[in-house]
C-alpha positions as CSV (number, residue, x, y, z in Angstrom):
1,X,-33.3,-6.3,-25.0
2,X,-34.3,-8.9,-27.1
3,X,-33.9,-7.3,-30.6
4,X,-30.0,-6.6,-28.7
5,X,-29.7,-10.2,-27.7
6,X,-30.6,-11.2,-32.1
7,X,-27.7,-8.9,-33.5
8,X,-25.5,-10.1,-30.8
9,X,-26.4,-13.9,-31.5
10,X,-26.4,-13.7,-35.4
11,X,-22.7,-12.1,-34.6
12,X,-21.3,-14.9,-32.4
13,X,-23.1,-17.6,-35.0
14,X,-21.3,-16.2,-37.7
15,X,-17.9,-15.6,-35.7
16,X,-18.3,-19.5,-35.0
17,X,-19.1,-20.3,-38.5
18,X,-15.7,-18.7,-39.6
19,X,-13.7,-21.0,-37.3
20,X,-15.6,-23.6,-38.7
21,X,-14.5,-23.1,-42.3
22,X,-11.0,-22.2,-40.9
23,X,-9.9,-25.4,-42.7
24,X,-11.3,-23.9,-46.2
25,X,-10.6,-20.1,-45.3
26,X,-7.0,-20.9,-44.3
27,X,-5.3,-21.3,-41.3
28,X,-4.5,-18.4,-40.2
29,X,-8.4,-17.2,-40.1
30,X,-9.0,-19.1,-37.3
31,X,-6.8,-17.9,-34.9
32,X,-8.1,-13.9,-35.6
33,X,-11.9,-15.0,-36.2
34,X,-12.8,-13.5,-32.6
35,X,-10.5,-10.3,-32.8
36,X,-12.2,-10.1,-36.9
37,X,-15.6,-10.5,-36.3
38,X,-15.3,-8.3,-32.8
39,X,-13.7,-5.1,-34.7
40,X,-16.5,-6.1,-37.8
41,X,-19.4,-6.1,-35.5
42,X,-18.3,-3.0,-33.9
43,X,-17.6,-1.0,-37.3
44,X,-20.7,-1.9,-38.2
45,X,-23.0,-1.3,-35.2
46,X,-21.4,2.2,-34.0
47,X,-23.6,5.2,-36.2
48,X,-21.5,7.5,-37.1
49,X,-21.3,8.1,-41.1
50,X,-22.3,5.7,-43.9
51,X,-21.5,1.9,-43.6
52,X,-19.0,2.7,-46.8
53,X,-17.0,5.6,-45.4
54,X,-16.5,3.3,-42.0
55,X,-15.5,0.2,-44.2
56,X,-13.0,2.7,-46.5
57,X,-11.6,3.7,-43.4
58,X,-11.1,0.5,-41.8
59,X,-8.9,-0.4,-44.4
60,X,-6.9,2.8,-44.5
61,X,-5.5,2.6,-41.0
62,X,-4.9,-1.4,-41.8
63,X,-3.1,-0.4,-44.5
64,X,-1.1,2.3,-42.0
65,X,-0.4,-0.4,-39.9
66,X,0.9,-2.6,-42.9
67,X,3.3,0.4,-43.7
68,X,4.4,0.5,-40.1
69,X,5.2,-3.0,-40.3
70,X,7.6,-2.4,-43.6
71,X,9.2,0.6,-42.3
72,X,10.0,-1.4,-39.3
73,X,11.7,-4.4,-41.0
74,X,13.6,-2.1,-43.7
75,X,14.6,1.3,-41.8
76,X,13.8,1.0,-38.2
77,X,16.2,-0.4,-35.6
78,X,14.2,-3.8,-34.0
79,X,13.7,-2.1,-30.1
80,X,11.3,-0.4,-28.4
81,X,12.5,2.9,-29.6
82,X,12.1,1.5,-33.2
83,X,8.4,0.1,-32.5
84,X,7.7,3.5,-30.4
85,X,8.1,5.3,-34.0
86,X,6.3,2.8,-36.0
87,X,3.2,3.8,-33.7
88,X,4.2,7.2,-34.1
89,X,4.2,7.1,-37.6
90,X,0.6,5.1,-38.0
91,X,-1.3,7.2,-35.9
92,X,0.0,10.5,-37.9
93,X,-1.0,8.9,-41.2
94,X,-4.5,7.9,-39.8
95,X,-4.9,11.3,-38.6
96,X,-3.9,13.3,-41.8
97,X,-6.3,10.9,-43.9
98,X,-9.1,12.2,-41.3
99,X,-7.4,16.2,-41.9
100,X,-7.3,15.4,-45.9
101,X,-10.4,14.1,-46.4
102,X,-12.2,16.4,-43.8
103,X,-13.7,13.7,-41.0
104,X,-15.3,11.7,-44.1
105,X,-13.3,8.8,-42.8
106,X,-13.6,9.0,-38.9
107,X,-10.2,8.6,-37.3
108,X,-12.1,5.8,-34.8
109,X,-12.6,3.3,-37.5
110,X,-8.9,4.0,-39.3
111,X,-7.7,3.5,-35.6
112,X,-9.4,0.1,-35.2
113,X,-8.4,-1.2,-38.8
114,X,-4.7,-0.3,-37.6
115,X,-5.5,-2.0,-34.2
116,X,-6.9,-5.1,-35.5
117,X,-3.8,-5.4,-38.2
118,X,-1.5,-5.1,-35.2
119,X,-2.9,-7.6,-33.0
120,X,-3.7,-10.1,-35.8
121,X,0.2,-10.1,-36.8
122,X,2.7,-8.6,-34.3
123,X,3.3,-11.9,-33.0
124,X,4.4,-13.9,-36.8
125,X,6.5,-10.4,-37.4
126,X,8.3,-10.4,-34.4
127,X,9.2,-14.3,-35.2
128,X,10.5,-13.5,-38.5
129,X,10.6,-10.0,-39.5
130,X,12.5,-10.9,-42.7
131,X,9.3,-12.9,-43.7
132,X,7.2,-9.9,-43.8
133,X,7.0,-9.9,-47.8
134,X,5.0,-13.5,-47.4
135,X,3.4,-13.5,-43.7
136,X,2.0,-10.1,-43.8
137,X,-0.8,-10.4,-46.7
138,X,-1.8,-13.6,-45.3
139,X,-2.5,-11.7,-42.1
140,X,-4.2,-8.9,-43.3
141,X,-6.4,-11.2,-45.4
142,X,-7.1,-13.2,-42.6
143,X,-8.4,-10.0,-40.5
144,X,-10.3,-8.4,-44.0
145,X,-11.8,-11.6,-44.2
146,X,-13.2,-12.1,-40.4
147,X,-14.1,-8.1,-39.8
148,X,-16.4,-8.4,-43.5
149,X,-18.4,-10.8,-42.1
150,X,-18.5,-9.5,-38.9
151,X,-19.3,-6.1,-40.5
152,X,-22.2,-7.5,-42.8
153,X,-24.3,-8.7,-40.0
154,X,-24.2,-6.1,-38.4
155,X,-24.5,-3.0,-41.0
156,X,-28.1,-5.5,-41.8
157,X,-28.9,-6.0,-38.2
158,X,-27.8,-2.3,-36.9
159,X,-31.1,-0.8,-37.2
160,X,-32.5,-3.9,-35.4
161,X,-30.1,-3.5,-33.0
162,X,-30.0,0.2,-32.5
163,X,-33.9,0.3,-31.8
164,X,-34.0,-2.2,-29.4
165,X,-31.3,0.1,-27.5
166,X,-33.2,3.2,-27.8
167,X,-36.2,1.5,-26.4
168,X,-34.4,1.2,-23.4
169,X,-33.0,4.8,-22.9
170,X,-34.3,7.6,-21.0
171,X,-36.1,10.4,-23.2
172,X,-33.4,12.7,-22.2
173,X,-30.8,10.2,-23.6
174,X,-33.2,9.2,-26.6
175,X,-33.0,12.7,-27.3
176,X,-29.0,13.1,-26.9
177,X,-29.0,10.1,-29.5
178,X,-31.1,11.5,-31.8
179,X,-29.3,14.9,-31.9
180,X,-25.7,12.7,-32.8
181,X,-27.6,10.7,-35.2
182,X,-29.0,14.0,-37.1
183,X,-25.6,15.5,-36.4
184,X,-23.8,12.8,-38.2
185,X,-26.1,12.4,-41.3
186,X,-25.2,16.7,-41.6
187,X,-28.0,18.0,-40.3
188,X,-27.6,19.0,-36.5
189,X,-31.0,19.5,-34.5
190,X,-31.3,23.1,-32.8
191,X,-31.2,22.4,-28.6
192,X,-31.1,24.6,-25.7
193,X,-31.0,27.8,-25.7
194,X,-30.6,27.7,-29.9
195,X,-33.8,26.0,-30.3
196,X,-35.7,28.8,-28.0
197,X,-34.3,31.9,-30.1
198,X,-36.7,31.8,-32.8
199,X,-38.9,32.3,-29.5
200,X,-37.1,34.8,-28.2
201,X,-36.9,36.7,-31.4
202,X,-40.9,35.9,-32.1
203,X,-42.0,37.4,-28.9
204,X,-39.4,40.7,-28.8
């Protein structure tokens, strides 16, 4: 619990540090400091492939959301069945990067960059959609900037983190982790009735 308690504390210190420097950083980073360091933290914490696949990935489906934003303001019609293809179209892209590129970038992290685009700037598009050429890099550098830091501290304090949480688990779930983990880094650990074959086989 305590080694839990750290990751999450360094996190919230360095969420509070960006607000802090909002003044330096630019205005617009401290309004998306929370949502940034929150979709950072979790990109960096959740173990599933290397820290630079999840990172590549978060900025692919930002990037998908950016499109959706300039498809919206230059072909799309502004209502809900204009907005309704937008998301359409986002999701598709993030999902044949994950086809092209055979799961190397996880469709969760694309998903989330996309997620934290759209919440960071829905609100200055919808105010001025003509504006998008000047308002949208600012917002997208705003949430790059927030989920990086929130992302560095914990990609160094996800180990920390991680054992902490597996000292808490059952062995039946420490086990469950461990065959996701070994899964994840390509090499799956036999279970069940797999791992007694070579028993089975032995003894016949």
């Amino acid at each position: 619990m305590i080694r839990v308690l750290l990751a999450g504390t360094v996190l919230a210190l360095a969420a509070g540090l960006i607000v802090l420097l909002a003044p330096t950083l630019g205005a617009e980073v401290q309004g998306v400091a929370l949502l940034g360091a929150g979709v950072g933290g979790a990109l960096g914490l959740v173990p599933d492939r290397s820290p630079g696949a999840r990172a590549g990935a978060f900025v692919v489906g930002l990037v998908a959301a950016w499109l959706g934003f300039l498809l919206r303001a230059a072909v799309l019609p502004d209502a809900p069945s204009g907005r309704a293809v937008a998301v359409v179209v986002v999701v598709l892209l993030c999902v044949a990067v994950t086809a092209a590129t055979r799961r190397r970038l996880p469709l969760w992290a694309q998903l989330l960059g996309a997620a934290a685009l759209a919440g960071a700037y829905e609100t200055a598009y919808t105010a001025d959609p003509s504006a998008i050429t000047t308002t949208s890099p600012t917002a997208a550098s705003a949430v790059l900037l927030t989920a990086a830091a929130g992302f560095l501290v914990t990609v160094l304090l996800a180990p920390v983190a991680r054992a902490g949480l597996t000292t808490e688990l059952s062995a039946g779930e420490r086990a469950e982790q461990a065959d996701r983990e070994a899964h994840a880094a390509g090499s799956p650990r036999p279970s069940g009735v797999a791992a007694l074959q070579p028993l089975t086989t032995r003894e016949a």
